[in-house]
C-alpha positions in Angstrom: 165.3 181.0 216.2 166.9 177.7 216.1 170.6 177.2 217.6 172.3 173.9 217.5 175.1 173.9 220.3 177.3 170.9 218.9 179.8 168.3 220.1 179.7 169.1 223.7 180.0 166.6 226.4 176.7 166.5 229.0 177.9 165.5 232.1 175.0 162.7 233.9 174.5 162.9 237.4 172.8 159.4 237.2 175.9 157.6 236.0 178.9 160.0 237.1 179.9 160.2 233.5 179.8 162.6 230.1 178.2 161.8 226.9 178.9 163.4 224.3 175.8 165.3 222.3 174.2 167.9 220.5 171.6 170.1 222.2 168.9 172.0 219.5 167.5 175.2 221.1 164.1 176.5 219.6 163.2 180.4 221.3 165.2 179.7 224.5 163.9 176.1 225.2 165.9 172.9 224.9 164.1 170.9 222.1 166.2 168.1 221.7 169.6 166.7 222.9 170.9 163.6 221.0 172.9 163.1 218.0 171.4 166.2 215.8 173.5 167.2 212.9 170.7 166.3 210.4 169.2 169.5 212.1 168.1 172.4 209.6 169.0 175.4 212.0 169.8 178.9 212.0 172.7 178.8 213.8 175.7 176.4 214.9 178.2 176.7 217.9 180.8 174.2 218.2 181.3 173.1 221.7 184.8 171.5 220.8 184.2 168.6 222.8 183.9 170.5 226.3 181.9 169.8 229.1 177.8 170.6 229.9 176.9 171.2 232.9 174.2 172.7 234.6 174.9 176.7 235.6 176.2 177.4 239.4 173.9 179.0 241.7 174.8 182.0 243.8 172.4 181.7 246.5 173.4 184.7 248.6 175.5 187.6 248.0 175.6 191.6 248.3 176.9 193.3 245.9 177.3 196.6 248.1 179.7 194.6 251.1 181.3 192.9 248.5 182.8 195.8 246.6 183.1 198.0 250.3 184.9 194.9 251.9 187.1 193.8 248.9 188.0 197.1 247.0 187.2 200.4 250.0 187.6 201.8 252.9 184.0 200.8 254.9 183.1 204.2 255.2 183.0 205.2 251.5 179.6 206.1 250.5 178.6 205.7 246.7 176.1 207.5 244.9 172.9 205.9 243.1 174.5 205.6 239.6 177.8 204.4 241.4 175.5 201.4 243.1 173.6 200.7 240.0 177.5 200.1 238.2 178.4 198.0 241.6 175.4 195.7 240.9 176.2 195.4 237.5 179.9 194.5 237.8 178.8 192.0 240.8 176.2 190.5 237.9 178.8 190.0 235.2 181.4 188.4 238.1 178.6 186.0 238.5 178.3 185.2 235.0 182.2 184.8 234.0 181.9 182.2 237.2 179.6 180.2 235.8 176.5 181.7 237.7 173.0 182.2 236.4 171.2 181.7 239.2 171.8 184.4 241.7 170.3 187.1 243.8 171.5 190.1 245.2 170.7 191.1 248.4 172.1 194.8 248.9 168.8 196.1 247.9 166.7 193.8 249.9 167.9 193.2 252.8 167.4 189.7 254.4 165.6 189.4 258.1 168.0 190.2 261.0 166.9 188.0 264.0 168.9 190.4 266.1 167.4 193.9 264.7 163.7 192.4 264.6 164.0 190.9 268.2 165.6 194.9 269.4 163.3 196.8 267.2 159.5 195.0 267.1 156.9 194.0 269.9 155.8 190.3 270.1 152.7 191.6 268.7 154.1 193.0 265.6 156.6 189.9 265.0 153.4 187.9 264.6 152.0 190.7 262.2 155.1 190.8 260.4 155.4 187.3 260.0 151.7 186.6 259.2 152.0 189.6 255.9 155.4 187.3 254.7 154.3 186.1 251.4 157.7 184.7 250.2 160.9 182.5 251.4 162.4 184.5 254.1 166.2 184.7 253.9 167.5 184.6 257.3 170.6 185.4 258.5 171.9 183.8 261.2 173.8 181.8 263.8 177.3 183.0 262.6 178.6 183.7 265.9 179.1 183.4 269.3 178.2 186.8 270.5 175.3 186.8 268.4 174.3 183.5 269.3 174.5 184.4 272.9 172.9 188.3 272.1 169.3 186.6 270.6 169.2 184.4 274.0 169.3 187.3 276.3 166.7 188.7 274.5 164.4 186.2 273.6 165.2 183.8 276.2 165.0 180.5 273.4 166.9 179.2 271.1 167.2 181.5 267.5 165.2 178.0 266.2 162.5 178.1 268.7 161.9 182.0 268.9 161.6 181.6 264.9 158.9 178.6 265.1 156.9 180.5 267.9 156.4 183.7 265.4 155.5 181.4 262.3 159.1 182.8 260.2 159.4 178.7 259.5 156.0 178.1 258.0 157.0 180.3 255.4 160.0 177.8 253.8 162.9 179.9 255.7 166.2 180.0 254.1 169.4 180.2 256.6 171.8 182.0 256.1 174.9 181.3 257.7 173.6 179.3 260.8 177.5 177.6 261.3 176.7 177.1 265.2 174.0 175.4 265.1 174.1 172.0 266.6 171.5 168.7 266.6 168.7 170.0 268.7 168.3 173.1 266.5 169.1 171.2 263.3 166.4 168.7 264.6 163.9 171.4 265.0 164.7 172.8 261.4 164.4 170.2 259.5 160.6 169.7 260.8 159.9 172.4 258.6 160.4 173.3 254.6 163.6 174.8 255.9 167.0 174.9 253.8 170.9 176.4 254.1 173.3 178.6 252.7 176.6 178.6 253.4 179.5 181.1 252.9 182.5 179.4 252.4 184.5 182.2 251.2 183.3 184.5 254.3 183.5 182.1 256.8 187.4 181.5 256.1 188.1 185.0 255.4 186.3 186.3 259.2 187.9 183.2 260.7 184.4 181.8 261.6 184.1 177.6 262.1 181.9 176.6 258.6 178.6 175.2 259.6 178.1 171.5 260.7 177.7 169.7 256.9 177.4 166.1 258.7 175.1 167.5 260.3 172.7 168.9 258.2 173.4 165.8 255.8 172.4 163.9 258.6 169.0 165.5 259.1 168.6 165.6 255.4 168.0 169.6 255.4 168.9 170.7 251.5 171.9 174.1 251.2 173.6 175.7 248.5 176.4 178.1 248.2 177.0 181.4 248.1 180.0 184.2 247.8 178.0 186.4 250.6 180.1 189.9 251.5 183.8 189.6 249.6 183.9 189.9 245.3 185.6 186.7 244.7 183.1 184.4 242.7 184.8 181.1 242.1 182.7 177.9 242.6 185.4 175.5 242.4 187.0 177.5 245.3 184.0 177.2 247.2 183.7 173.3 246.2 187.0 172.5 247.4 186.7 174.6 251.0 183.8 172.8 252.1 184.9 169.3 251.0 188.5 169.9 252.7 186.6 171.2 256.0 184.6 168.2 255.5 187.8 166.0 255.0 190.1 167.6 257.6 188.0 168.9 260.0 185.2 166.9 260.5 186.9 163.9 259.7 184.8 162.4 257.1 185.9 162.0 253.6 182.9 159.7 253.0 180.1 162.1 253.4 180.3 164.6 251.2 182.0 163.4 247.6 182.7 165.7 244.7 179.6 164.8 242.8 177.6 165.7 246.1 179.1 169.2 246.7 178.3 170.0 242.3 175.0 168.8 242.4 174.9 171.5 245.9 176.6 174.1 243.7 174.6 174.0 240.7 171.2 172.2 240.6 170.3 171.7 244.4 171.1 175.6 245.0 169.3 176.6 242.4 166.3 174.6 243.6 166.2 177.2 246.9 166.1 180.2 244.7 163.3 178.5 243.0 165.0 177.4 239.6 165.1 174.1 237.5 168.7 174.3 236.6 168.8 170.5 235.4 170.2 170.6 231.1 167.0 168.4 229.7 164.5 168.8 227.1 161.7 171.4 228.1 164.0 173.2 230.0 165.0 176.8 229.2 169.1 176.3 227.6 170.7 178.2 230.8 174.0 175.8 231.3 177.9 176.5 231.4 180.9 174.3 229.0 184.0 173.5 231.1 187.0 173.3 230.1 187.8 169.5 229.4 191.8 169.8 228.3 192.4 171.0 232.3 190.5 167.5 233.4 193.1 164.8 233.7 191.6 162.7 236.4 189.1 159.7 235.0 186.4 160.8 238.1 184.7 163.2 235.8 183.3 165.4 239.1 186.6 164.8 241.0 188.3 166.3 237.8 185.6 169.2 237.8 185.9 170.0 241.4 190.0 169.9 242.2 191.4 170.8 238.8 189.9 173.7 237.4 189.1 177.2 238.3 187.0 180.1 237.4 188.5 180.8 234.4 187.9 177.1 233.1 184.2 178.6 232.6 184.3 178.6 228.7 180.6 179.7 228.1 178.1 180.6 229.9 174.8 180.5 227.9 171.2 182.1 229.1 167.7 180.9 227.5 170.2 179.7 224.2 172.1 183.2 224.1 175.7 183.2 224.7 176.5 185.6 227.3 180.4 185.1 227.6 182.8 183.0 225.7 186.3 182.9 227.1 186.3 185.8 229.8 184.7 188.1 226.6 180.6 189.3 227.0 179.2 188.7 223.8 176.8 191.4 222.6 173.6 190.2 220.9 174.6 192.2 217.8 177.9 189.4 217.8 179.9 192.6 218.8 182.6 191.5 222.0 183.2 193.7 224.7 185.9 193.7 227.0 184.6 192.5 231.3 184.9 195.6 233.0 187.7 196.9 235.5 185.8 198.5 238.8 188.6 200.8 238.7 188.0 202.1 235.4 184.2 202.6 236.4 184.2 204.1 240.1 186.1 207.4 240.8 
């Protein structure tokens, strides 16, 4: 099947500006982007002159805390069929953000350097390590106490104890990591190692976000993601790290607008393992913005500081539209109202 998504506006990376094109999807795949009305197709969606962009990436988050911390008390217990709707609701949050490129971690959990270090022998570290065959997600360096608990027993650095067993041979993802400094960072980015930071968690516990200079500076890749609370909203997160970049750190310079979208969309989809760049041979997963909010002439500035969540027009998957204006669209073209948790969970 052949869709032609028309008179949208595909925002460049290359040149910091939007051009305004067609983009013909054959079976999923981006075929052709260019001027394309001469196009025999089955269908046609008008874009309405809004913006392209690549889809966000939601590089960490649980869909279990995020409902307990956000909506319960923490000692509410849920049932199987009650976790299977929380997933769910957490999956269509992501895509009314913007997000097609996520994970969730409640049902795998990621490696605790604190619970391995109390719980295993060296000897079956090195085991343990040695069977990973995939990126390990680790989470770590958040805190003080923590920080300072992984010292007394392992007597090293979190950095070093994790080179000595092999976990950064195997492409490690951080999770977290907002205390650590240079000679950690230093020891890091030796390896295939990247970042994830939680903006939204680290403001709402009151934690200091992680060192961005830092691991600009030592050139180690991150993305984002919405971690242990239900609020999804990428420009949010955008605009947190660029003002602690601004205000705290002093440097306005370092991270721009463009940097912190490319980190949102394309670069954090890279650590999950995704191509999320809108060109020809790609699969047609991308999100149309909401141009009339954009009044300032710095396309990305515009992106980043004057719209929200709900700016997120379309989100399309593989050339299917999976929500138009806050409303899931069914593949049979009937619309169904985004669900309510209340109206789910008893």
């Amino acid at each position: 099947m052949k869709t032609l998504f028309k008179n949208g506006n595909l925002i460049s990376f290359d040149n910091e500006k939007a051009r305004n094109v067609d983009i013909l999807v054959n079976n999923g795949i981006i075929e052709k982007i260019g001027n394309l009305s001469a196009e025999k197709v089955d269908k046609i969606v008008d874009l309405k002159d809004n913006i392209i962009t690549p889809a966000f990436a939601n590089c960490f988050y649980r869909s279990l805390n995020a409902v307990i911390n956000s909506y319960f008390d923490e000692n509410r217990t849920f049932s199987s069929q009650e976790r299977e709707i929380i997933k769910k609701y957490m999956e269509e949050k992501n895509i009314l953000s913007g997000a097609l490129y996520f994970y969730d971690f409640s049902f795998q959990t990621p490696f605790s350097l604190i619970d391995k270090l109390s719980e295993k022998e060296e000897n079956e570290l090195e085991e343990f390590s040695l069977n990973l065959k995939n990126k390990t997600f680790i989470k770590v360096g958040q805190t003080l106490e923590e920080m300072g608990e992984i010292n007394a027993m392992s007597r090293k650095m979190p950095s070093e104890f994790l080179e000595d067993f092999g976990f950064l041979d195997k492409k490690a993802v951080i999770v977290g990591g907002n205390l650590f400094e240079k000679d950690e960072l230093e020891i890091f980015s030796s390896y295939d190692t990247s970042f994830i930071l939680l903006p939204n968690d680290d403001a709402r516990s009151g934690r200091r976000f992680a060192n961005i200079n830092s691991l600009e500076k030592f050139e180690i890749p991150f993305g984002i993601g919405s971690g242990d609370y239900a609020e999804i909203d990428f420009f949010s997160f955008m605009r947190q790290l660029l003002s602690f970049n601004s205000f705290v750190m002093e440097n306005s310079t370092l991270l721009s607008p463009k940097q912190v979208f490319e980190i949102a969309t394309t670069k954090g989809a890279e650590i999950l393992g995704f191509d999320a760049k809108v060109k020809e041979g790609n699969f047609a997963n991308f999100i149309v913005l909401n141009r009339q909010n954009i009044l300032n002439d710095d396309i990305f500035k515009g992106i980043v500081f004057e719209l929200s969540k709900q700016d997120v027009v379309m989100t399309v998957k593989e050339g299917k539209i999976l929500q138009e204006n806050g409303v899931f669209v069914m593949e049979n073209g009937e619309n169904y109202d985004k669900i309510t948790l209340g109206s789910k969970l008893k």
